[in-house]
N, CA, C and O atoms as a MOPAC input file, in Angstrom:
PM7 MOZYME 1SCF
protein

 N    -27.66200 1  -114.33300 1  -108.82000 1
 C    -28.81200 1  -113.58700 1  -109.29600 1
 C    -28.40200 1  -112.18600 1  -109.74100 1
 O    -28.79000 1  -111.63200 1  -110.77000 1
 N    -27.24700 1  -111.49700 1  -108.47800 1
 C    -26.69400 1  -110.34500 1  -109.60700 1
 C    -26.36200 1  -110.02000 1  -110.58400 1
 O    -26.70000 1  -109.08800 1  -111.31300 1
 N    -25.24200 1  -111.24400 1  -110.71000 1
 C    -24.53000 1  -111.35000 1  -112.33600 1
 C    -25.79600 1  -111.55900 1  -113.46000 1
 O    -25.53600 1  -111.09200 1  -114.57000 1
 N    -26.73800 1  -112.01200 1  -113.35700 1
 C    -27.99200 1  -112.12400 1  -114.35800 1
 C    -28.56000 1  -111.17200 1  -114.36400 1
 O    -28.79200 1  -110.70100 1  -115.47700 1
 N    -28.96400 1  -110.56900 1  -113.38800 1
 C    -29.79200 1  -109.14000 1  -113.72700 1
 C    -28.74200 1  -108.25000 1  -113.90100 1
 O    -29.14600 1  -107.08800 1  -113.86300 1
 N    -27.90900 1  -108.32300 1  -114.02400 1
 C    -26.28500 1  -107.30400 1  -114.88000 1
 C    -26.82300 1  -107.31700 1  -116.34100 1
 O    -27.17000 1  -106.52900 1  -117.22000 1
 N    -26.70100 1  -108.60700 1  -116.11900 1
 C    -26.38200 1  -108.98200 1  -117.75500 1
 C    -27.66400 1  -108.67000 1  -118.92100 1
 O    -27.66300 1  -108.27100 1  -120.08500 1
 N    -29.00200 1  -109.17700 1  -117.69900 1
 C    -30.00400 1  -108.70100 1  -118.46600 1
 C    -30.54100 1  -107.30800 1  -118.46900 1
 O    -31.56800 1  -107.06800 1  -119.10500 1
 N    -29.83700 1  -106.24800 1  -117.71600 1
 C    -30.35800 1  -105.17100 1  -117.80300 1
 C    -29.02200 1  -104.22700 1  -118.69800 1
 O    -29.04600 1  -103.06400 1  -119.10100 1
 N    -28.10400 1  -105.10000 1  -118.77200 1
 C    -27.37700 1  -104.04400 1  -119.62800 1
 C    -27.88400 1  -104.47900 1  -121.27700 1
 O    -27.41100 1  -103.85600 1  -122.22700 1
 N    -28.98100 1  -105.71100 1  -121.50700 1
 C    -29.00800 1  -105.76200 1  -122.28400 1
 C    -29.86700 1  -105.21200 1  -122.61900 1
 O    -29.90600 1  -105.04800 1  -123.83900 1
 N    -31.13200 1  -104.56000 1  -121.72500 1
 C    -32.44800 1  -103.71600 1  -122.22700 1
 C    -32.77800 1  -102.50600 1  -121.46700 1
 O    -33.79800 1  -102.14500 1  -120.88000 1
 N    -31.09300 1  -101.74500 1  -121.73100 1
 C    -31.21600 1  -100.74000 1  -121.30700 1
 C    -31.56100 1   -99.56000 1  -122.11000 1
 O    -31.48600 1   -98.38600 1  -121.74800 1
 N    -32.02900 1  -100.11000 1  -123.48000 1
 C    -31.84300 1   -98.96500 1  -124.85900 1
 C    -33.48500 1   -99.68900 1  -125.00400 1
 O    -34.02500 1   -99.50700 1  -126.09500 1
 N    -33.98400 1  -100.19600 1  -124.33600 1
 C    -35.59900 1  -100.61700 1  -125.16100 1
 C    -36.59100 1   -99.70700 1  -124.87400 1
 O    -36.23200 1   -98.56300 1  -124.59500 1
 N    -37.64000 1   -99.94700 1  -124.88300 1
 C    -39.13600 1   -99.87200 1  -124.72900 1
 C    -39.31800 1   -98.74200 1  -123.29700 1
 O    -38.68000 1   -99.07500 1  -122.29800 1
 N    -40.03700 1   -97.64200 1  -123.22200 1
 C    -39.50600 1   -97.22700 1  -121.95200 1
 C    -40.15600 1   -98.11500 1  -120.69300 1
 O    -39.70200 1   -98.28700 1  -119.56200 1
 N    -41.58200 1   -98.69700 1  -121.39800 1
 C    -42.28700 1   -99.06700 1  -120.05000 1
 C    -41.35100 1  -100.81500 1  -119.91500 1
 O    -41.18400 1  -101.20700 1  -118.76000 1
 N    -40.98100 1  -101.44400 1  -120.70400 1
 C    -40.19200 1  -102.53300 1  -120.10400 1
 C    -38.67500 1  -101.89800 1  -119.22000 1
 O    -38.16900 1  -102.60800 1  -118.35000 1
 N    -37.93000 1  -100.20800 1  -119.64500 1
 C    -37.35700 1  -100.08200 1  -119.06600 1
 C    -37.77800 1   -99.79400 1  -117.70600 1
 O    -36.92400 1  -100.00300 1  -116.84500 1
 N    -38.78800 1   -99.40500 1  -117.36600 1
 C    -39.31000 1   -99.05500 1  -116.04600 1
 C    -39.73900 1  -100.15800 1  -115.04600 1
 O    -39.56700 1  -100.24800 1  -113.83000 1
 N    -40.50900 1  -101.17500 1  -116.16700 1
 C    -40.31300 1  -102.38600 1  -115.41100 1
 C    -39.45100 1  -103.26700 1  -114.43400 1
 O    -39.65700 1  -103.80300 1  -113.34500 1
 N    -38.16000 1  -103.15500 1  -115.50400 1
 C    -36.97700 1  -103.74300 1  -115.14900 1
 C    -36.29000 1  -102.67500 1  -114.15700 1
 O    -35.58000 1  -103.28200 1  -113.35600 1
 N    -36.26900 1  -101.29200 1  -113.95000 1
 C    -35.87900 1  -100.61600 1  -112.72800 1
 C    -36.32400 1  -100.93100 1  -111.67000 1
 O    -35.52900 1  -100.88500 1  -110.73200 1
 N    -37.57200 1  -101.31900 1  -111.41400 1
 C    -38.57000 1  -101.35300 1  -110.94800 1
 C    -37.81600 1  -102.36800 1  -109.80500 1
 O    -37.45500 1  -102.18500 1  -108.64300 1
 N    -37.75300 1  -103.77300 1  -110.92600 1
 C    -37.18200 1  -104.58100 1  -110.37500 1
 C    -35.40400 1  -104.93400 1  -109.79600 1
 O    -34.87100 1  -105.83800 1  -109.15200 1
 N    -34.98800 1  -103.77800 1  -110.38800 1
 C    -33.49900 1  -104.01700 1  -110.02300 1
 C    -33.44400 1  -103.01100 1  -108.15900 1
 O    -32.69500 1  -103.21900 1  -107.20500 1
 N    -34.53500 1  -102.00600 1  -108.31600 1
 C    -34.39100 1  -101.29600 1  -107.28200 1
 C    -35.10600 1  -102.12600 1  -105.89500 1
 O    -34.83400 1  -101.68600 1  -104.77800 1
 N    -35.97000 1  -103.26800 1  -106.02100 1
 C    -36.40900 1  -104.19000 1  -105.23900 1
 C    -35.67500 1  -105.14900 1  -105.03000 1
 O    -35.88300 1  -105.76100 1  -103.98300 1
 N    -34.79000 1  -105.53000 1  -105.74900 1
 C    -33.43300 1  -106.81500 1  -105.42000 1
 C    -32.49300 1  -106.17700 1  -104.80200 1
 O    -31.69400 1  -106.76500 1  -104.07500 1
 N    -32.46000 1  -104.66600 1  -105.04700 1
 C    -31.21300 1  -103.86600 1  -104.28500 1
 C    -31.92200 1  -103.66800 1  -102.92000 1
 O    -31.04800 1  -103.27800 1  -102.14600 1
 N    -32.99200 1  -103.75200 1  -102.33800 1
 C    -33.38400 1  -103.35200 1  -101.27000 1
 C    -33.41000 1  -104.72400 1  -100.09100 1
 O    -33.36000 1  -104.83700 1   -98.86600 1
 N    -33.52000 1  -105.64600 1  -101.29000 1
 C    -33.44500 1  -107.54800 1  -100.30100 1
 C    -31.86000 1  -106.97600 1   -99.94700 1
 O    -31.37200 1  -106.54300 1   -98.90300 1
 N    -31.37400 1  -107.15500 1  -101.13300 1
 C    -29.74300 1  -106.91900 1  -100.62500 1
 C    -29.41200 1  -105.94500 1   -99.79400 1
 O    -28.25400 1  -106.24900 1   -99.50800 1
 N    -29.70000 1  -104.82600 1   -99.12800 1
 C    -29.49600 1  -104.12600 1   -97.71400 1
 C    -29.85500 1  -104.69800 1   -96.66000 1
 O    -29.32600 1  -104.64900 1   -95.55000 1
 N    -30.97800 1  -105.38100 1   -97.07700 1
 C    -31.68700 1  -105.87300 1   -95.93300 1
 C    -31.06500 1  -107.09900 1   -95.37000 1
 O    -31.10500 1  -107.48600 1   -94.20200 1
 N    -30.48700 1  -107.64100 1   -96.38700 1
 C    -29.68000 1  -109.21500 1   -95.88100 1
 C    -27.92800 1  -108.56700 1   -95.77100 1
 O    -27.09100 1  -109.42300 1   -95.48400 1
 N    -27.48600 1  -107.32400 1   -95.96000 1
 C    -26.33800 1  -106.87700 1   -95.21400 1
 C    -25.26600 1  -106.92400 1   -96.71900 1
 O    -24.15800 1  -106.39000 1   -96.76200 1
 N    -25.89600 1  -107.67200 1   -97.84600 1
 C    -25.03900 1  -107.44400 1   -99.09100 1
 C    -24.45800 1  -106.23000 1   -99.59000 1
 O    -25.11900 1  -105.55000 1  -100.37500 1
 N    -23.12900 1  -105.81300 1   -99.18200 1
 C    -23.06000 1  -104.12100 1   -99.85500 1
 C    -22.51000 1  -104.37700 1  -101.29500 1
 O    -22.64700 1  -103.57300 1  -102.21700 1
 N    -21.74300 1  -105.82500 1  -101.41300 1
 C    -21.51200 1  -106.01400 1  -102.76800 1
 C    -22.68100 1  -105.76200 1  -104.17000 1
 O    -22.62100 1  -105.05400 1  -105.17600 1
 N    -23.61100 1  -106.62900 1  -103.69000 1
 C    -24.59000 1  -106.80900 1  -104.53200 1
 C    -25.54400 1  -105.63600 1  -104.80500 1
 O    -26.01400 1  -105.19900 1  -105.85600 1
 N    -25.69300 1  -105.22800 1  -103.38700 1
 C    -26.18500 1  -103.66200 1  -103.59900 1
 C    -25.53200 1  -102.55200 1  -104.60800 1
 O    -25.97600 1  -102.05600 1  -105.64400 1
 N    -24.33400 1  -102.35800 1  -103.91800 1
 C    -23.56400 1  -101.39300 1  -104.92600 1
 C    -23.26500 1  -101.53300 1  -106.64900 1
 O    -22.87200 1  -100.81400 1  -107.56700 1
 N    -23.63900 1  -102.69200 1  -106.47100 1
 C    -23.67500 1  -103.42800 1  -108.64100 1
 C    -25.50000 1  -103.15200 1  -108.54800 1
 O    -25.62300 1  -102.56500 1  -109.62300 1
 N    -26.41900 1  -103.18600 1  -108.17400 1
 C    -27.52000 1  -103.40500 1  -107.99600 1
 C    -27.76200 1  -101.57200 1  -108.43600 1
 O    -28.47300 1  -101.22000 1  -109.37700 1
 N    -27.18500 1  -100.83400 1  -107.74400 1
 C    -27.49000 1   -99.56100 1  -107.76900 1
 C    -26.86800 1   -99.04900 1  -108.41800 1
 O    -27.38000 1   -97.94000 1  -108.57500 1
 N    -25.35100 1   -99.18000 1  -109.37500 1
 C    -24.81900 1   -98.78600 1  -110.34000 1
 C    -25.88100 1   -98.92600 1  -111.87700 1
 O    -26.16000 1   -98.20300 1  -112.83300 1
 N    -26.21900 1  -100.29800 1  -111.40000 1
 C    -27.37700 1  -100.58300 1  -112.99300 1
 C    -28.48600 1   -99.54100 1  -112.83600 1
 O    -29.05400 1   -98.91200 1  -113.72900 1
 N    -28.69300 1   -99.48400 1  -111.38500 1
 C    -30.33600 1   -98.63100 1  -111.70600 1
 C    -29.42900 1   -97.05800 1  -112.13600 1
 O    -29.91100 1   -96.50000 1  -113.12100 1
 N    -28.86500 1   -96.72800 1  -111.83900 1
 C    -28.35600 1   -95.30400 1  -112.10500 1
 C    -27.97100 1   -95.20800 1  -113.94900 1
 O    -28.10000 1   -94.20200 1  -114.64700 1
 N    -27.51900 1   -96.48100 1  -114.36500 1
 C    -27.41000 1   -96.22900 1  -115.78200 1
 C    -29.26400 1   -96.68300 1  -116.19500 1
 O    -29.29500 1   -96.83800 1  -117.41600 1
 N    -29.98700 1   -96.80300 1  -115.89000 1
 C    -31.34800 1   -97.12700 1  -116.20600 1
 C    -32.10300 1   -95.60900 1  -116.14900 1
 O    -32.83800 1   -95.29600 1  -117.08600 1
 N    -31.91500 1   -94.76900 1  -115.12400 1
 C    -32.63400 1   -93.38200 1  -115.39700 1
 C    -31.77700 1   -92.81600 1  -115.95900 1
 O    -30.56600 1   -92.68900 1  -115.77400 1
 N    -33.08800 1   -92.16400 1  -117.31100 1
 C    -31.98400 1   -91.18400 1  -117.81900 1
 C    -32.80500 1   -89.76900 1  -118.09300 1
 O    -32.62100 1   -89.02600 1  -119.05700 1
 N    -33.81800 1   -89.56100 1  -116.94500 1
 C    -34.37900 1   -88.38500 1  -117.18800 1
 C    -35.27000 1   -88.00400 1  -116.12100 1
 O    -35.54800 1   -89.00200 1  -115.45600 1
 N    -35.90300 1   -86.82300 1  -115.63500 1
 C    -36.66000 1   -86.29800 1  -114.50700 1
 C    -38.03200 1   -87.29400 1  -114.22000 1
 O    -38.55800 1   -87.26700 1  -113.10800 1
 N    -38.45100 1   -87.98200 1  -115.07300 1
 C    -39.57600 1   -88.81900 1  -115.23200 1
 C    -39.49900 1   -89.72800 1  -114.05400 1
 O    -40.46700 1   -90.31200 1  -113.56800 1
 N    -38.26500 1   -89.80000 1  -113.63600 1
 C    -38.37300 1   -91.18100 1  -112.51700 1
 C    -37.82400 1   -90.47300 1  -111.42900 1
 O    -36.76600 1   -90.93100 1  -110.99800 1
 N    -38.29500 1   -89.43800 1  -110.85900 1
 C    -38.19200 1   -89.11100 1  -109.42600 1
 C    -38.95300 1   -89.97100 1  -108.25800 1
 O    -38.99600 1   -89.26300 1  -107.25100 1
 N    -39.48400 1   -91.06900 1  -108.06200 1
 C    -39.81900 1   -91.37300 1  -107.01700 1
 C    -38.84100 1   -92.40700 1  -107.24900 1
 O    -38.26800 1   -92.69100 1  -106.19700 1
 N    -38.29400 1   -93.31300 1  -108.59900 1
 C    -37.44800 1   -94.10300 1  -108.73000 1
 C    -36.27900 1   -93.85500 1  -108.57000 1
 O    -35.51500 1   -94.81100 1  -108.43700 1
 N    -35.59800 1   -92.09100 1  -108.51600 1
 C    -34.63700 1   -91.12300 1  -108.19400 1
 C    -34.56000 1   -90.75400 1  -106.39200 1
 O    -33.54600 1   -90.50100 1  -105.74300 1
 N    -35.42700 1   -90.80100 1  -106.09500 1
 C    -35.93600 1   -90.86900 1  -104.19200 1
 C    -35.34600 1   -92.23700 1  -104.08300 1
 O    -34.13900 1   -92.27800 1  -103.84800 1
 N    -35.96000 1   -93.30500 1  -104.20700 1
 C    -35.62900 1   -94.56900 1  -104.08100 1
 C    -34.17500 1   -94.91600 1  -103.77600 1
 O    -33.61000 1   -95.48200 1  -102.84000 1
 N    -33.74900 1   -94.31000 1  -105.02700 1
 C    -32.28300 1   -95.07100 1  -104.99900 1
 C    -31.24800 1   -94.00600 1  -103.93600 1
 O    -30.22900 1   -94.36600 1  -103.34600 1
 N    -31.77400 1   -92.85400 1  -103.92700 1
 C    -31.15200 1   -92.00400 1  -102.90200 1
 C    -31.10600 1   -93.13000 1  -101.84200 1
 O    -30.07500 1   -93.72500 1  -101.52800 1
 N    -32.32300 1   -93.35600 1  -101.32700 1
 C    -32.50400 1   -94.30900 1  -100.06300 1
 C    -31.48600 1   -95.21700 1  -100.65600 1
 O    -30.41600 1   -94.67500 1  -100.93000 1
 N    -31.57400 1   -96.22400 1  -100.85800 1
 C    -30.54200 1   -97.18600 1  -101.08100 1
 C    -28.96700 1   -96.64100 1  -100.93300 1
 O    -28.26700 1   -96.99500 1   -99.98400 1
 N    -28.54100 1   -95.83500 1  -101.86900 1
 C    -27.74600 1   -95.37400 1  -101.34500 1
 C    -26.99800 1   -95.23400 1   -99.74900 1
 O    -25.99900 1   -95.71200 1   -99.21200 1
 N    -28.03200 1   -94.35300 1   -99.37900 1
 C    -27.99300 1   -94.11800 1   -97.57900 1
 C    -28.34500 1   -95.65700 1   -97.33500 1
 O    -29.03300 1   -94.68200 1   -97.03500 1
 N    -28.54300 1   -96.65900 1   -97.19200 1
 C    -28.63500 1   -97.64500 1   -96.70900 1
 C    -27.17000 1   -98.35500 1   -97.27400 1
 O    -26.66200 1   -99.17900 1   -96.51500 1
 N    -26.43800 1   -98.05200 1   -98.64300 1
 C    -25.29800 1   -98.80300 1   -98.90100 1
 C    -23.99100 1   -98.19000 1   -98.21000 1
 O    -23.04900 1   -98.94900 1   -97.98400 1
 N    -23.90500 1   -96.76100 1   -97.84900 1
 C    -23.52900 1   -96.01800 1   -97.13400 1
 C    -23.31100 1   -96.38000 1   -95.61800 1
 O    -22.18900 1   -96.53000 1   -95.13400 1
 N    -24.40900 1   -96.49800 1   -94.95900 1
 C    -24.63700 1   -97.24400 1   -93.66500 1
 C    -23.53600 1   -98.59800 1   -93.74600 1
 O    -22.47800 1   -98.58200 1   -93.11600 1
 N    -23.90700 1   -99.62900 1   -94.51800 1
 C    -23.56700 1  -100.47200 1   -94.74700 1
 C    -21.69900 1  -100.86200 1   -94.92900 1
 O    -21.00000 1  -101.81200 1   -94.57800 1
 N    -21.50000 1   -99.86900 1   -95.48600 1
 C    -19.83400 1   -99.40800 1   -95.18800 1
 C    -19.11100 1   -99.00200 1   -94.27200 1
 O    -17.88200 1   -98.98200 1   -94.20000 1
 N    -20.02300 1   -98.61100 1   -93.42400 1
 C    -19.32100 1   -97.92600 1   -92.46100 1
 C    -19.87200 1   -96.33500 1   -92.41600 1
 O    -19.51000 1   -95.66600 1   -91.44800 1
 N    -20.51000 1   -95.87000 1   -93.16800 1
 C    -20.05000 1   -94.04600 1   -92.87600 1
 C    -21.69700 1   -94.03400 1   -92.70800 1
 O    -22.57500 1   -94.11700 1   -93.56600 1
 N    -21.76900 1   -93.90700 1   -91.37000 1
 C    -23.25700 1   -93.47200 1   -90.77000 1
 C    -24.21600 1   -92.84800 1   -91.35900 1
 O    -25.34800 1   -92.97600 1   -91.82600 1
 N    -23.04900 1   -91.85300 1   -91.10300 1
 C    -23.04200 1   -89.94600 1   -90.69000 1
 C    -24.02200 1   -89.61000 1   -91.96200 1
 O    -25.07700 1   -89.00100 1   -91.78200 1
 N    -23.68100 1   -89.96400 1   -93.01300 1
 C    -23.69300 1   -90.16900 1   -94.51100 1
 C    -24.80800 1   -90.87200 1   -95.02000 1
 O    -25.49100 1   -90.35200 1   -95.90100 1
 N    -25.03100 1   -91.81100 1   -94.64500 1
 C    -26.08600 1   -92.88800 1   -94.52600 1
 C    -27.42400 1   -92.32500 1   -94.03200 1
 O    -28.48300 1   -92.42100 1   -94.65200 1
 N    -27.27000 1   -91.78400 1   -92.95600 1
 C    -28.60200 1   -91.48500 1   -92.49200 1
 C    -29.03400 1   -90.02200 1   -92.99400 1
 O    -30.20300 1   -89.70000 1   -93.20700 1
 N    -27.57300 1   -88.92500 1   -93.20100 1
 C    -28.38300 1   -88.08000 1   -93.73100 1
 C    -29.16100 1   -88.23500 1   -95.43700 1
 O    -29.93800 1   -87.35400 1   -95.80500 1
 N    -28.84900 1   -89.39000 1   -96.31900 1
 C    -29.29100 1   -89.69900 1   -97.43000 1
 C    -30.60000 1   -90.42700 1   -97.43000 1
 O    -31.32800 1   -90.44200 1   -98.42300 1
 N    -31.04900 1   -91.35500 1   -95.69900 1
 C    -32.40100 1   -92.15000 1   -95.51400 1
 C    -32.93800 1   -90.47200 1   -95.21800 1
 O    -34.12700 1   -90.58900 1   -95.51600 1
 N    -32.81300 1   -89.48400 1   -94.94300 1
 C    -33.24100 1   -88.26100 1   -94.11800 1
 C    -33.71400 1   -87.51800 1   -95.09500 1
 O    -34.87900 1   -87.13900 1   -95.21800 1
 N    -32.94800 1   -87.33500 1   -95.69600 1
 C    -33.42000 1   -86.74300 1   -97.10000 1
 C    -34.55100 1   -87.33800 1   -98.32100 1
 O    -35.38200 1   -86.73400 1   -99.00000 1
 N    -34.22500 1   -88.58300 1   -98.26400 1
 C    -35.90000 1   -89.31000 1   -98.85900 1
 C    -36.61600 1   -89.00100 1   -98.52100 1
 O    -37.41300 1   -88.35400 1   -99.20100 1
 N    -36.82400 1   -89.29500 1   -97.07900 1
 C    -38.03600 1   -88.89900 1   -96.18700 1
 C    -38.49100 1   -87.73100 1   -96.10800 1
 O    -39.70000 1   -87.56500 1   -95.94100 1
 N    -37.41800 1   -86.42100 1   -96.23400 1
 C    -37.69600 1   -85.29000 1   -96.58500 1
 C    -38.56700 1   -85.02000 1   -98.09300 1
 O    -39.51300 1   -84.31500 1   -98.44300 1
 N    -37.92300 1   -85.72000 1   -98.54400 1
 C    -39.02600 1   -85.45300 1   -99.99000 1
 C    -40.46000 1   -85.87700 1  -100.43600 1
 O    -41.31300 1   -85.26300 1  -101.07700 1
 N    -40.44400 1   -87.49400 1   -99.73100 1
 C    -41.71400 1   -87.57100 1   -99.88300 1
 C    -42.58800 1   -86.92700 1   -99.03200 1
 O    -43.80100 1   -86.80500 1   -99.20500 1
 N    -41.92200 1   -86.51500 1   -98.09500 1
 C    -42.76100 1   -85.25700 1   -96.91500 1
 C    -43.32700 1   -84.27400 1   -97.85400 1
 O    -44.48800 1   -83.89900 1   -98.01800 1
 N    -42.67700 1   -84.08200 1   -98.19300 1
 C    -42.52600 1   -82.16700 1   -98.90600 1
 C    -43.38100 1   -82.75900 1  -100.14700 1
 O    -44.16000 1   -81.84600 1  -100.42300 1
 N    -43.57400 1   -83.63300 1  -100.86200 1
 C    -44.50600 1   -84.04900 1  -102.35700 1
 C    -45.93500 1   -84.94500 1  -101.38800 1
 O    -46.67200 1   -85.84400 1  -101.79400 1
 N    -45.89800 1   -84.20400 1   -99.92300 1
 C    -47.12800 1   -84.59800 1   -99.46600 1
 C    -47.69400 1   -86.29300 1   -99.60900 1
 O    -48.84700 1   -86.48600 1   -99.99500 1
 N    -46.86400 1   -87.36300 1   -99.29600 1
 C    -46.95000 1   -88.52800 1   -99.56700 1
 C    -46.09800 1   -89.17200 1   -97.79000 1
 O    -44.97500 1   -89.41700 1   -97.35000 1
 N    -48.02400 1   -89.18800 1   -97.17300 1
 C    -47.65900 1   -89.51800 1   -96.01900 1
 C    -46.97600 1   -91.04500 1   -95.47600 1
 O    -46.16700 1   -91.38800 1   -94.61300 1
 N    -48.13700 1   -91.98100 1   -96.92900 1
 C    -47.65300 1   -93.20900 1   -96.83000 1
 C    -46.55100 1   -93.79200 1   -97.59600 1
 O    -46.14400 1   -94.94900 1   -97.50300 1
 N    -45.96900 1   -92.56400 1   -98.61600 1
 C    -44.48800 1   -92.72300 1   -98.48000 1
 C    -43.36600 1   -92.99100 1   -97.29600 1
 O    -42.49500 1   -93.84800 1   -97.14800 1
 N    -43.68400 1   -92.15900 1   -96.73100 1
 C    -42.56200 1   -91.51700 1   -95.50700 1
 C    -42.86300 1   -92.52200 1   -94.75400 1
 O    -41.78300 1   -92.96200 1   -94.36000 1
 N    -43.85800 1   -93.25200 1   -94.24800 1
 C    -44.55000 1   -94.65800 1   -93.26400 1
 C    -43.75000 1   -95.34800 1   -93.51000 1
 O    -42.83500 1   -95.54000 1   -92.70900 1
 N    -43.81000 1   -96.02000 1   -94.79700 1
 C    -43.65000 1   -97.27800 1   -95.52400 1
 C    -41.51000 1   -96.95600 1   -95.59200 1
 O    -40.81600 1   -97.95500 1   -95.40100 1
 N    -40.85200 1   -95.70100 1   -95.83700 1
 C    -39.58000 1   -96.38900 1   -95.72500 1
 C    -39.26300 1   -95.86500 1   -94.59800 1
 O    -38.14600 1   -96.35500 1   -94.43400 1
 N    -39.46600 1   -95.18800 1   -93.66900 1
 C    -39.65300 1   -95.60100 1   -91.87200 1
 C    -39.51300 1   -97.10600 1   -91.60000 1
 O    -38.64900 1   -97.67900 1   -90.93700 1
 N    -40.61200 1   -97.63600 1   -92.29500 1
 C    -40.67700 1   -99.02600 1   -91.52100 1
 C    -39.23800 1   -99.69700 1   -92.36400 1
 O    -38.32200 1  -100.18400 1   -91.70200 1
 N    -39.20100 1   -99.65400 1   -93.59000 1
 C    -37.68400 1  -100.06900 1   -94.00100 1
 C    -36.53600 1   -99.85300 1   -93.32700 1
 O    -35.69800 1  -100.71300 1   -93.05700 1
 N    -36.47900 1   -98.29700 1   -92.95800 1
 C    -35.15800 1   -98.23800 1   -92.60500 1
 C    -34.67400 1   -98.81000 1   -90.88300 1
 O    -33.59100 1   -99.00900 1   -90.33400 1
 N    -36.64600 1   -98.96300 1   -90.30000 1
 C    -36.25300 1   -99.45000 1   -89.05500 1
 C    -35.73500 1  -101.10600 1   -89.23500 1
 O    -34.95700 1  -101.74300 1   -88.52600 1
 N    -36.50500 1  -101.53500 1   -90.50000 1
 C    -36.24300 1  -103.02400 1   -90.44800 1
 C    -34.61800 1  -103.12200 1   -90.81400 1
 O    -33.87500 1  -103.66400 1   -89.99600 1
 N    -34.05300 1  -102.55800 1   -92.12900 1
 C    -32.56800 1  -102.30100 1   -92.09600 1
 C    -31.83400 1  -102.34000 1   -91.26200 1
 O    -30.95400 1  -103.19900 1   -91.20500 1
 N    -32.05700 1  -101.09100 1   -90.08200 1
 C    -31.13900 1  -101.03500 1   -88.66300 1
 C    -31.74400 1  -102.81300 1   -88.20000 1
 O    -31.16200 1  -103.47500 1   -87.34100 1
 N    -32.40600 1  -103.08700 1   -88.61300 1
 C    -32.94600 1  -104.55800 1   -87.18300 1
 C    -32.37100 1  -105.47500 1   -87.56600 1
 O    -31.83300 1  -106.12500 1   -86.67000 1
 N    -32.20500 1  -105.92700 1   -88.82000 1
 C    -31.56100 1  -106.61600 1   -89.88400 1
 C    -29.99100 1  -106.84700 1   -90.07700 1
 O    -29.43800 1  -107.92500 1   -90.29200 1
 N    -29.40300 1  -105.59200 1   -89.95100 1
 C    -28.02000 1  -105.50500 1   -90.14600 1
 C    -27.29700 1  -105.27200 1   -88.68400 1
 O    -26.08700 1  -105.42400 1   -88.51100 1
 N    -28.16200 1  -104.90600 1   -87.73200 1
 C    -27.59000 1  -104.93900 1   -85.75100 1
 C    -27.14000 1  -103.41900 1   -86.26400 1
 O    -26.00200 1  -103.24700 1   -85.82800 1
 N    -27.45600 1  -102.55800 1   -86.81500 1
 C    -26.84000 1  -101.04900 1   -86.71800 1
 C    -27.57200 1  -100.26000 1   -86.24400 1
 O    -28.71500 1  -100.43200 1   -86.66800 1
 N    -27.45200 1   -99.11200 1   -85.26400 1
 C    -27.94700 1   -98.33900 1   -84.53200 1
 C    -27.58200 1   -97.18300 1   -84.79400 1
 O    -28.00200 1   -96.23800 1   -84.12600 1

C-alpha cells in the first residue's frame, strides 16, 4: 500500500490544491496506522511524501501533524528523548492556538502509540 501511495502522490503532487490537500490528508492518516502498528519503514516513506506535499504556511495543522508523526517515528527508532519532546511540542501548539480538543484527541494517540508499540 506504500509503494502505491508513493507512486500516486508523486504523481499529483503539482495538481489542484484541494485534491493536493486531500491526498495529504490521506498520506498523513496511513502514516499514523503505520506508528500505530510499529512500521518505522513505512512511516518514514509515508512522511517523506507528506513533507514534499506542503509547500507553504497554509497547512499548519497538517505541519503540527506531521511534527507528531515525526516524534512518534523518532520514538520508534529508538531516540525517546527526541520523540517525546516532538509529541510535546504538538501538544504545545495546539494548546497555545487554543484547540482543547486538539490536545485530547492526540493525548489519546500518543497514549494508544505507547500501548501499541509496549514503549514507555
Amino acid at each position: 500500500m506504500t509503494k502505491q501511495m508513493v507512486k500516486n502522490g508523486s504523481e499529483t503532487i503539482d495538481v489542484n490544491w484541494n485534491h493536493q490537500a486531500d491526498f495529504l490528508y490521506i498520506i498523513l492518516k496511513a502514516a499514523l496506522i503505520m506508528a500505530f502498528a510499529g512500521n518505522e519503514k513505512a512511516l518514514s516513506t509515508l512522511i517523506s511524501l507528506a513533507h514534499k506535499s506542503i509547500h507553504n504556511q497554509q497547512y499548519l495543522y497538517e505541519k503540527s501533524e506531521l511534527h507528531f508523526l515525526e516524534g512518534l517515528r523518532l520514538y520508534l527508532a529508538g531516540d525517546n528523548v527526541k520523540g517525546k519532546k516532538a509529541v510535546t511540542e504538538t501538544l504545545q501548539v495546539f494548546d497555545t492556538l487554543s484547540a482543547p480538543a486538539l490536545v485530547k484527541l492526540y493525548q489519546q494517540y500518543w497514549r494508544l502509540f505507547l500501548k501499541r508499540n509496549a514503549l514507555n
